[in-house]
N, C-alpha and C positions, 0 to 999 in steps of 0.2 A: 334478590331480596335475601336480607341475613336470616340466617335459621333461627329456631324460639332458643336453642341453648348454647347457641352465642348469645343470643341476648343478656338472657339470663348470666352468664357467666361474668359478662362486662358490669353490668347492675348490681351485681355482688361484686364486684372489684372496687367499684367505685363507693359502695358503701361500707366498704371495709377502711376506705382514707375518706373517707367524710368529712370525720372529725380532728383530722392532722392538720396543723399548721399547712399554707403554701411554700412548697419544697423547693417551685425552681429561685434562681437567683437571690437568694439565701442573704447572699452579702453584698448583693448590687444595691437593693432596693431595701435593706433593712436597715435602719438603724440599731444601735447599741443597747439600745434598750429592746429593741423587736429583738436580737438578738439572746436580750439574758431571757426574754420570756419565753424562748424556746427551748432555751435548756429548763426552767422551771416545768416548761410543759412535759419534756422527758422524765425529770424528777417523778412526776406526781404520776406519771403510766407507766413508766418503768417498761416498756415495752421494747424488744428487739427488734420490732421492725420500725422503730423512729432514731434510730443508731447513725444511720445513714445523713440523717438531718446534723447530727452533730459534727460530723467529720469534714466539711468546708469553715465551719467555727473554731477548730483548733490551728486555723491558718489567716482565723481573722487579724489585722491590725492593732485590734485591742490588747491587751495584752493580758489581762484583767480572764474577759473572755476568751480567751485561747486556753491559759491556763484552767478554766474551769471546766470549758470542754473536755478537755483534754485529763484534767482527772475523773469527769462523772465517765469516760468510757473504759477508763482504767479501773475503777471501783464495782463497776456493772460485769466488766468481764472479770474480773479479777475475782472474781466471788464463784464461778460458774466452775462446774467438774468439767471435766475434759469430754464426757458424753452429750453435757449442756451446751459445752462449745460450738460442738459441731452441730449441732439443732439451729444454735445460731447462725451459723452458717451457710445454712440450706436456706433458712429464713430472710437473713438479711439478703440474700442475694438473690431474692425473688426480685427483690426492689427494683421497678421499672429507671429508677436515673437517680445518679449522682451529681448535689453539686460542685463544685469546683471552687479554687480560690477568685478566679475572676469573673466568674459564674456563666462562665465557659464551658457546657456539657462536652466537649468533643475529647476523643479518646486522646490526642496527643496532650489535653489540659491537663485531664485527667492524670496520667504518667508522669509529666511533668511536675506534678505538684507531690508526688509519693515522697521525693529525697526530701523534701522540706518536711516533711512529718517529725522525721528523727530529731529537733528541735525541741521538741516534747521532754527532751530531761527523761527520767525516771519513768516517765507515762509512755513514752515512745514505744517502747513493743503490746501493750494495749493497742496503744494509734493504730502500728503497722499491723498488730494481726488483725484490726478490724477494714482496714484497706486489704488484706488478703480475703476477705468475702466479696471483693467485689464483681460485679459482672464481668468487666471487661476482663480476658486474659491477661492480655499486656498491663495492666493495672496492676492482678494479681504477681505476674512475674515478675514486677519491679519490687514489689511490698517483700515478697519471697527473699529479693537478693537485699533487701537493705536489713532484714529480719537476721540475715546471715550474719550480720556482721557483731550483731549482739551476743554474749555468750555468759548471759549470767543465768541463762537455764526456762525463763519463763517465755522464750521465742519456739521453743518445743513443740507447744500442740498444734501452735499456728502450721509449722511445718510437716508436721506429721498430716494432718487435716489436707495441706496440698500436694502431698504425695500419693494419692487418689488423685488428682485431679486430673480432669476430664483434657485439657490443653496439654498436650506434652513438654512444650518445655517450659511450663508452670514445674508439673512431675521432677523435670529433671535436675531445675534449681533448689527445689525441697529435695532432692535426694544427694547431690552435694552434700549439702545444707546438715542434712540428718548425721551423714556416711561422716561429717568431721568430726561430728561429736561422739562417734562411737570410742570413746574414752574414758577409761576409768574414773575422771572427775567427774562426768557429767552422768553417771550412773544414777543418783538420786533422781534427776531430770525424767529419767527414761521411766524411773518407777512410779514417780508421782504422774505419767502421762502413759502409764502401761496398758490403760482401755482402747487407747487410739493408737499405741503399736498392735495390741492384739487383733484390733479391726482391721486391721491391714491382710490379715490372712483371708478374710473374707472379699476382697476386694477385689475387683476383676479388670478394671482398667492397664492394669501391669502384673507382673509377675512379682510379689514381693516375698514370695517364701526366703531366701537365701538373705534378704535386710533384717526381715524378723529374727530369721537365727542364730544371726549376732547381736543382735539384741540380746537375744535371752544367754548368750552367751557372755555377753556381759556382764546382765546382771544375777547369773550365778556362780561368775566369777569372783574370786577373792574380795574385787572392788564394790560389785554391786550387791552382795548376798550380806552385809551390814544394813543398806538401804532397804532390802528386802525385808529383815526382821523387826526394821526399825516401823515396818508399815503393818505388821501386822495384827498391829493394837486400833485397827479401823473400822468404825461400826460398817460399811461396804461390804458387805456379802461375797459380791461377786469379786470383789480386789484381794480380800483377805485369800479366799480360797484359790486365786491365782495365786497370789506370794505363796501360800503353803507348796502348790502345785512344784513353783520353779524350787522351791528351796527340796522339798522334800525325794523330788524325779534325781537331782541331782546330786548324789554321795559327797560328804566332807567330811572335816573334821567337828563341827559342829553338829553335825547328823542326831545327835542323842541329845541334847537342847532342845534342838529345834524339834524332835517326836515329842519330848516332855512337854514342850508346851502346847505343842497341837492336838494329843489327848486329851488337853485339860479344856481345850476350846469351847464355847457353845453351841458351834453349826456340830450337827452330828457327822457331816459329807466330809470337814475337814477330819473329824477326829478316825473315820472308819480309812481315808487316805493315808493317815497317819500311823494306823498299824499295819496297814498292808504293807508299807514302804519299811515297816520296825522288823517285818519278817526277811526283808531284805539285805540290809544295810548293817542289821546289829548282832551283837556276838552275842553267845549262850545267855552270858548273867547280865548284860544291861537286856536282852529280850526280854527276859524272865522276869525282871522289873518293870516291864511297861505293864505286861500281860497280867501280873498281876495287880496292876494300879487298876486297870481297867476291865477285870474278868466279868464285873453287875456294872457295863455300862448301861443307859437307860435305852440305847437304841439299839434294836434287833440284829443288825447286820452288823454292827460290832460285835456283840459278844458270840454272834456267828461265826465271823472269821476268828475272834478268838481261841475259841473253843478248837477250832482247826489248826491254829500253830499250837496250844497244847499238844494235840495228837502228832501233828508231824514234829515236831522239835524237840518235844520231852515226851516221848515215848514212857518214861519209865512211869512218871505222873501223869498218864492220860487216864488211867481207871480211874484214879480218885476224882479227878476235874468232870470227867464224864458224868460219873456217879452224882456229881454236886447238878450241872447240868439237867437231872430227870425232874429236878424242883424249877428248874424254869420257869419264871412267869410266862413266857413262847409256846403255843403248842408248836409250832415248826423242831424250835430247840431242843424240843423234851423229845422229840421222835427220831431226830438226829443224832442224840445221846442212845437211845435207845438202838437205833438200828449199828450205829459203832460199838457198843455195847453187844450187842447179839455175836458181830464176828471176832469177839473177843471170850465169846463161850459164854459170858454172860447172858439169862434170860429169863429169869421170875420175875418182873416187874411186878406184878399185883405185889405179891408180899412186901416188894420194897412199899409200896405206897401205902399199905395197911399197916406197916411200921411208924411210915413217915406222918399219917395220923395220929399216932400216940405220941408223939413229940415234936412234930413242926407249931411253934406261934407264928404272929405276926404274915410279915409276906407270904412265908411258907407255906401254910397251912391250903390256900386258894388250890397253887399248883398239886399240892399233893390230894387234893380233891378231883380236881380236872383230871389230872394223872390217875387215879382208880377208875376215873368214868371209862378213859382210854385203853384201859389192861384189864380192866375187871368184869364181872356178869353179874345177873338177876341177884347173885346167891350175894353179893358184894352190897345190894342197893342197903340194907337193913342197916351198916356200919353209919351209913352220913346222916340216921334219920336225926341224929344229935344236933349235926348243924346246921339244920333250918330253923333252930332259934335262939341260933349264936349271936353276941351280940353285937357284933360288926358286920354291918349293912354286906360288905365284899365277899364275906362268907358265907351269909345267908343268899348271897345271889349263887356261887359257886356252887353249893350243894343241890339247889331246886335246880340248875344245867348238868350238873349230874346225875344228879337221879332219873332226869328224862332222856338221859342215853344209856342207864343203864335198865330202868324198871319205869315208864312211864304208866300204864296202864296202871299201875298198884299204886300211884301216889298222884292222882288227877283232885283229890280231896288237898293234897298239902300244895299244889301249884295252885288251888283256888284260892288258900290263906295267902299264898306268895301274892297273890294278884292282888291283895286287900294291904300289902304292906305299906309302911310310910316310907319307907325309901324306894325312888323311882325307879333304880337298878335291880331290885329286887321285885316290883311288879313287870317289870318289863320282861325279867326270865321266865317268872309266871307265864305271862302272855304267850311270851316265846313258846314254850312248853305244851301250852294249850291247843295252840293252834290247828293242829293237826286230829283234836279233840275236843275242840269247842263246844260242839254237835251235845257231846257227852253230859256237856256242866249246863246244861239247858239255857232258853233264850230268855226265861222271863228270870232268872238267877243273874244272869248278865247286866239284863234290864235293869234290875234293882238296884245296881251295884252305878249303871250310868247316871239313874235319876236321883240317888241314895242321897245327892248331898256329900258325900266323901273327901276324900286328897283329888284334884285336879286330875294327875298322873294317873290313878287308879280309873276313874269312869273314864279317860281316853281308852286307858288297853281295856277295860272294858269293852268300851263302844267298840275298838278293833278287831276285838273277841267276836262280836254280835256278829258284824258282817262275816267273819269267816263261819258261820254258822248253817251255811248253805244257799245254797239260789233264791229260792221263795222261799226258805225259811227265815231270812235277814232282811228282805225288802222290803217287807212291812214294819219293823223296826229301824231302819234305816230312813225313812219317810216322818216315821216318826220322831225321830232325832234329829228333825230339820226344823224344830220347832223347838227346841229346845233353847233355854232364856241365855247359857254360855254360846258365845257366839262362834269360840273356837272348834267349840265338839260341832255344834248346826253345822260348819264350813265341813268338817270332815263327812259330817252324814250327807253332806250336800257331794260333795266328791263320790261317796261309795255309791250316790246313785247314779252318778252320771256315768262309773264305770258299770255299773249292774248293767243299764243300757245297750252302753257299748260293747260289750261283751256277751250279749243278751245270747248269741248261737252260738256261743263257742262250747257251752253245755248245754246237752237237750236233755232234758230233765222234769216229767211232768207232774204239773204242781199237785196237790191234794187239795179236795174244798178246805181247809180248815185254812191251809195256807191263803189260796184266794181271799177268804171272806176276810181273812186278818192286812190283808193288803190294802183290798173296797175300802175297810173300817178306817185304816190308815188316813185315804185321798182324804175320806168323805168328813173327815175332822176338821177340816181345818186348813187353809191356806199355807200351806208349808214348802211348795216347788213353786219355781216361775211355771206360767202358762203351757209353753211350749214343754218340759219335761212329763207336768201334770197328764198331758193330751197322747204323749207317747207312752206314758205308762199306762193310763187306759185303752191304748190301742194293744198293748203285748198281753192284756189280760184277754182278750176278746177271744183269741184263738185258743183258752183253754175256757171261756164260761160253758 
């Protein structure tokens, strides 16, 4: 007896062609018209695994239907990246049977009817790379050697795709195949299909390190490193930043073009490649020009390594570029400046930063806030109390994360105002702030502030405030805020309970009546937990009634 997942496996195979036309004998039993409404039926699914149906109709009689064949698989693949191709290929060659021109499944029909593809005109290496999916090997090694003979550059992926291939001398006619083209004319070829040369190194079927490496030897070669830059206006992510990769690993005369433009790029990966490679490759004054095109890139690990060829390269301007560095939006950056700065004999930071408030705007100002929380003390907090009602939102957040690393305890009054502000980022440093002294700003202050009606933002860090408020001090407010008419804050109060719960023995901590009785009050309100939480929160009071 067959197992249940064969079964199943057959019953999904078979329901997955349900709805496809009858595939054998395609052109025995159809007429001309059964014929066009198979390719209409491909039209309107557009699917790759009805591909197969098409390829005995570009050997029909018709002429009509041959040609049309024969362009809708030209148009289907001809549209697909070279990564889509080979999805195709995996796919279509699931296909349990091909038909044939006499509709003849057997493998010698099959082979036999490859050379006549080439007939195809213009469509012909479409045709053949789609006979290179096929099951049979011998099928594939014939499509492979007629694919050879083409050389206007779109027989490529099909070949590259069969150089993986599982049949060796399928392998070994795509490796011909490939190995002729390694030629400076056919450089654009290799780049526009450079996803399924670099797949190749992942590939375990053969050893193709030493084909790849003339690949890339080509194309950053005199011949291929125009094709290269000509691709690097590609929205492809992953293609651009390979082109940068071949062009930039290997030194030219172009070297200083091609960094100019890959600084200015949008992937930040290319542009932080692209100064690593500036500190290699380029002389004192075109360095000095990148470094400074790019010293306020927006991404961290550039202006990281910047900051670093500063110091190693121009020594002489490393103090000033440092010194600019302590204003860093980074706290990484600013500590870095900082600690190269120290073995430089430099080392009063406070005073630069109690400087850099009396005259940083705009950007500056943030960092040079941050920058006193990091060098300064208690005696320092009095200085920022100006900019907790500055009037940009980033500022006002800036100084209330200052003040709570440098004097929290003496400003739990002005992180309560932060907690009430209209800007999010600024209640949210509140919160922040708080948390460690929630306890302090009491539960029913909190409360009022959840139920007040207020900015959305505000009664969430609120509510967040509540729960950090203690064990039994918050869980009868947490209960309570499961009834609440916003459905977003009830879901959060419904969270903080199911963690109170679960975490119930991690602190042993015992309650006080006021806390109990305010818990009871809580249940006994109101319908506010499902069943089952209701029933364990009355079981974990029991052991302190």
């Amino acid at each position: 007896m067959e197992s249940g997942p064969l079964n199943r496996l057959r019953a999904a195979w078979a329901r997955l062609f349900e709805t496809r036309p009858p595939r054998r004998h395609v052109l025995e039993d159809s007429t001309v018209s059964r014929q066009r409404r198979l390719l209409d039926y491909f039209e309107a699914r557009r699917d790759p695994r009805d591909l197969p149906d098409l390829l005995p109709l570009v050997l029909s009689p018709d002429a009509g239907v041959m040609a049309e064949a024969a362009a809708a698989i030209d148009e289907y693949l001809g549209q697909r990246t070279p990564k889509e191709l080979l999805a195709i290929a995996e796919e279509v060659r699931r296909s349990t049977w091909w038909a044939t021109a006499s509709g003849d499944s057997s493998r010698s029909a099959a082979v036999n009817d490859v050379p006549r593809l080439r007939d195809c005109g213009e469509h012909g290496v479409a045709v053949l790379g789609l006979a290179s999916f096929h099951p049979s090997g011998y099928v594939r090694e014939a499509a492979v050697r007629e694919l050879a003979t083409f050389q206007g550059g779109g027989e490529l992926p099909y070949l590259l795709i069969r150089l993986n291939d599982w049949v060796e001398p399928v392998r070994d006619a795509a490796y011909e195949a490939v190995q002729a083209r390694l030629v400076p004319t056919c450089a654009p070829h290799f780049v526009r299909s450079l996803w399924l040369a670099e797949r190749l190194e992942r590939c375990g079927r053969a050893d193709h390190e030493a084909l790849v490496g003339r690949v890339h030897e080509l194309l950053t070669g005199p011949a291929g490193r125009p094709a290269l830059r000509a691709a690097l206006s590609t929205s492809d992510r992953w293609f651009r930043r390979r082109c940068y990769r071949l062009l930039l690993d290997t030194p030219a005369e172009d070297g200083l073009e091609i960094i100019r433009t890959a600084v200015r790029d949008e992937d930040a990966m290319i542009r932080l490649r692209a100064i690593r490679a500036a500190g290699v490759v380029l002389d004192t004054n075109d360095l000095r020009e990148i470094l400074e095109q790019v010293s306020h890139d927006p991404f961290v690990p550039v202006r990281r390594e910047v900051l670093g060829m500063w110091v190693r390269h121009f020594p002489e301007a490393a103090e000033s570029v440092l010194r600019d560095a302590l204003l860093d939006a980074s706290p990484a950056l600013r500590q870095t400046a900082r600690d190269d700065l120290k073995e430089r004999g430099a080392g009063e930071f406070r005073d630069f930063y109690l400087s850099a408030l009396e005259v940083a705007r705009g950007s500056r100002l943030r960092p040079a806030l941050f920058g006193l929380a990091e060098t300064g003390s208690e005696a320092d907090a009095a200085r920022l109390e100006e900019f907790l009602s500055h009037t940009a939102p980033g500022v006002r957040r800036a100084a209330v994360t200052a003040l709570s690393r440098l004097d929290p305890e003496a400003y739990i009054s002005a992180f309560v105002r932060a907690l009430e502000d209209d800007s999010p980022g600024v209640s949210r440093a509140g919160r922040l702030a708080l948390v460690p002294r929630a306890a302090r700003v009491g539960a029913e202050k909190l409360w009022s502030l959840v139920a007040g009606g207020l900015e959305a933002h505000v009664r969430r860090n609120a509510l967040l405030l509540l729960a950090a408020t203690g064990k039994w001090n918050s869980i009868g407010w947490m209960i309570r805020a499961c009834r609440l008419a916003d459905e977003r804050l009830a879901g959060i109060a419904r969270q903080q309970v199911a963690q109170w719960i679960a975490r119930f023995n991690r602190v042993q901590v015992q309650p006080t009546r006021d806390q109990l009785e305010h818990m009871a009050r809580a249940l006994d309100e109101g319908a506010a937990l499902d069943t089952e939480r209701e029933r364990m929160l009355r079981f974990l009071m029991k052991g302190y009634a």
